[in-house]
C-alpha positions in Angstrom: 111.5 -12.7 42.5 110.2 -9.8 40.9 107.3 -10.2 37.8 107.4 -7.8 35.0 104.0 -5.9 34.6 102.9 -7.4 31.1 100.9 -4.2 30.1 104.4 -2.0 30.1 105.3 -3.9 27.9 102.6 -3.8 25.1 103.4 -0.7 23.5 101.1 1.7 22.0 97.6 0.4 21.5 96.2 1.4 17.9 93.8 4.1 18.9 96.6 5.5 20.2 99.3 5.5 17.5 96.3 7.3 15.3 95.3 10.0 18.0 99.6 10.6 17.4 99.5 10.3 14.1 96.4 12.5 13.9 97.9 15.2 15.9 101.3 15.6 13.7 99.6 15.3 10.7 97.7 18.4 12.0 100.5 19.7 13.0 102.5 19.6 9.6 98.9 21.1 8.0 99.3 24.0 10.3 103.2 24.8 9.4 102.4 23.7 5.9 99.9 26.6 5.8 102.2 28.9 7.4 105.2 28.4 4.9 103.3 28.5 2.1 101.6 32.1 3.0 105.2 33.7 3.7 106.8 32.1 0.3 103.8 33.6 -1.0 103.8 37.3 0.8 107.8 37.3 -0.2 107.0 36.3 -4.0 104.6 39.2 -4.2 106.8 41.5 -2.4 110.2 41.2 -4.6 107.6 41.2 -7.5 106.4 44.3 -6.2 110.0 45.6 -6.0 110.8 44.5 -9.4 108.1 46.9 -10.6 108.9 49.7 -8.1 112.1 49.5 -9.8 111.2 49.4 -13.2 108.6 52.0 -12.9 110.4 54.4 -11.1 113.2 54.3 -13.7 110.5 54.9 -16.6 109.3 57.9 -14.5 112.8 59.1 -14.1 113.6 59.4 -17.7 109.8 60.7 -18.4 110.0 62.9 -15.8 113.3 64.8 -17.1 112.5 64.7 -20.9 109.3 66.5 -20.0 110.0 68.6 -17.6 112.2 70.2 -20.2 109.7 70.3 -22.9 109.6 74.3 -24.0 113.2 74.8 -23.3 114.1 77.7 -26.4 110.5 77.7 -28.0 108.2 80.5 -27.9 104.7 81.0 -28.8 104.6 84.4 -30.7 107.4 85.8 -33.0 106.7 89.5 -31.6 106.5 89.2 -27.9 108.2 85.8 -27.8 105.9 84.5 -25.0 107.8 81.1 -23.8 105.7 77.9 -24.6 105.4 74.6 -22.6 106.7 72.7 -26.0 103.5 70.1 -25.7 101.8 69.2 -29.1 98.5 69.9 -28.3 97.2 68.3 -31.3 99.1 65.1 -30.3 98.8 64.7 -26.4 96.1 63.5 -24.4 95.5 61.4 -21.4 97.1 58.1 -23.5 100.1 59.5 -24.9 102.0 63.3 -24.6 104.6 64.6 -27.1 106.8 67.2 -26.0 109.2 69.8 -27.9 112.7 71.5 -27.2 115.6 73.5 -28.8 118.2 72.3 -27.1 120.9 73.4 -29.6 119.1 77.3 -30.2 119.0 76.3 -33.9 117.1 79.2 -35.5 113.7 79.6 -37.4 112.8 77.4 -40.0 110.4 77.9 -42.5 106.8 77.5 -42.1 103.3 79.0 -42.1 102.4 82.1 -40.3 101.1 81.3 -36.6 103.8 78.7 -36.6 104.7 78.4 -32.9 107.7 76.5 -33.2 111.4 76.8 -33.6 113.7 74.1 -35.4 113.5 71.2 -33.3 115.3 69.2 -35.4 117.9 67.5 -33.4 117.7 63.9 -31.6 115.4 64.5 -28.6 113.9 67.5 -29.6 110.6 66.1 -30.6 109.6 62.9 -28.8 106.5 61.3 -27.8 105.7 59.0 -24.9 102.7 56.5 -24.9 101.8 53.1 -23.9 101.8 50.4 -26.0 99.1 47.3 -25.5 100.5 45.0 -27.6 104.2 44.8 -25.9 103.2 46.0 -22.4 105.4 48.7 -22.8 106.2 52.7 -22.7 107.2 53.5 -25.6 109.3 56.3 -26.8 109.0 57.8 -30.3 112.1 60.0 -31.6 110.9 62.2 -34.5 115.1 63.6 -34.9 116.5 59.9 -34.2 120.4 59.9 -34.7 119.4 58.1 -37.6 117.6 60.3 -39.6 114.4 58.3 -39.4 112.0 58.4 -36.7 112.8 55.9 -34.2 110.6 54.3 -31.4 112.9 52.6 -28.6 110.9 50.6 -25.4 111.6 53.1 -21.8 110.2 49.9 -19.6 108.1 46.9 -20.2 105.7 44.5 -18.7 103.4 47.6 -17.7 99.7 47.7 -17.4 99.4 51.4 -18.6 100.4 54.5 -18.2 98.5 58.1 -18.0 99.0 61.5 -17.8 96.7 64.3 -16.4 97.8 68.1 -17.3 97.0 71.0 -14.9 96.6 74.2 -16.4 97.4 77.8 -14.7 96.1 81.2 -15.1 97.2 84.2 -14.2 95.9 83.4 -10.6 98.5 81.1 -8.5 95.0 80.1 -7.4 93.1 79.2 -10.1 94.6 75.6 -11.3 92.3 73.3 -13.8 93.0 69.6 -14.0 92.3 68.0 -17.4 92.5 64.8 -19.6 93.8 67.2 -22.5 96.6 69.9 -22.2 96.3 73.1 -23.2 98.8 76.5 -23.7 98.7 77.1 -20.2 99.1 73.8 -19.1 102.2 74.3 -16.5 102.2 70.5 -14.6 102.0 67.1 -16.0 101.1 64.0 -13.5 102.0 60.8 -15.0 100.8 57.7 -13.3 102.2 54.1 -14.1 100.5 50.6 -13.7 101.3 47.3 -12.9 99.8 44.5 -12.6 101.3 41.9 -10.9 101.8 38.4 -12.0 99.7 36.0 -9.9 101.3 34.5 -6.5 100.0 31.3 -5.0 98.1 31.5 -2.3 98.0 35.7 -2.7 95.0 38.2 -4.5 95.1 38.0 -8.1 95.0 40.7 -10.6 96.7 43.3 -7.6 97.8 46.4 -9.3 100.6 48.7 -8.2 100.4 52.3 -9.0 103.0 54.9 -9.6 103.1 58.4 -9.7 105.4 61.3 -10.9 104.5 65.1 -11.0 106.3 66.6 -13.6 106.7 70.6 -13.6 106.7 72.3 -16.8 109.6 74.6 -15.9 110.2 76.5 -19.6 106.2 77.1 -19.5 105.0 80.7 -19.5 103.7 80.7 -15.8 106.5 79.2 -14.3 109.1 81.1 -15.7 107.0 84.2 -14.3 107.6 82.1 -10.9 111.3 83.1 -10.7 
């Protein structure tokens, strides 16, 4: 006759159902913590796509209206030296405005020393800037379709947006970088931030940067390039 060993057939003692319960509880801590950093690094990843995308579209469109800022304008009725089309009075490091004759409309009237032709057709005057209230690029149309000068939003949820103008001389190797443009201002670097929205569990206030540089191709050194 066999006996049964009575302590096979106690079970778990206590201590030893909380050492287990101890040790998955751990153990769901550790892949708890591990989900919840790659939910987090994926969140801020397609957040930083978002903005790739959306800044890189904003640069796009910057890029080409400025690049051709100058196109049929020239800075002195005799010699008809070509001109990089910026407003000088109106650009800086906050906002640039740009001019082109597109359509070769003629002179116009205005004051002597004038250095501009009649840009007076949709997109033939227009000014980039960032605005604080919207988060947004803005663009202002002085010729809108309309008749009136019309501002439409290029991209929003944007931190800010910058431009930096380099200036060239005679010399290929003399090249100034400033916050203001001048006449011989032949490049344009515009820089775009965004700050992401917060993640869980990720740095707040990260900040993405973008950056476009623009060539001036209708200004009087580059043309002198080709």
């Amino acid at each position: 006759m066999q006996h049964s060993n009575p302590r096979s057939q106690q079970g778990f003692s206590l201590l030893e159902l909380m050492i287990g319960m101890t040790i998955t509880l751990m153990l769901l801590g550790v892949m708890s913590s591990v989900v919840f950093r790659a939910t987090g690094v994926n969140q801020r990843e397609t957040r930083k796509a978002d903005a790739l995308v959306s800044a890189q579209a904003a640069l796009n469109l910057m890029s080409r209206e400025i690049g051709n800022s100058g196109f049929g304008i020239y800075m002195d009725e005799m010699t008809q030296t070509p001109s990089n089309g910026i407003v000088i009075a109106d650009s800086n490091s906050q906002q640039i405005r740009v001019r082109s004759n597109f359509d070769n409309v003629g002179d116009i009237s205005r004051p002597p020393g004038s250095t501009v032709m009649a840009t007076n057709q949709p997109g033939e005057d227009v000014t980039f800037f960032f605005d604080p209230s919207t988060r947004s690029i803005v663009r202002y149309d002085f010729n809108a379709p309309s008749g009136t000068p019309a501002s439409s939003v290029v991209v929003n949820r944007i931190s800010n947006v910058t431009f930096q103008y380099f200036n060239y001389t005679s010399s290929s190797s003399t090249v100034t970088s400033t916050s203001t443009p001048t006449s011989a201002t032949g490049r344009v670097r515009i820089t775009v931030l965004v700050e992401l929205e917060p993640v869980p569990g990720q740095a707040i206030n990260e900040v993405v940067s973008f950056t476009s540089d623009v060539t001036l191709r209708n200004s009087n050194y580059m043309l002198r390039q080709y």
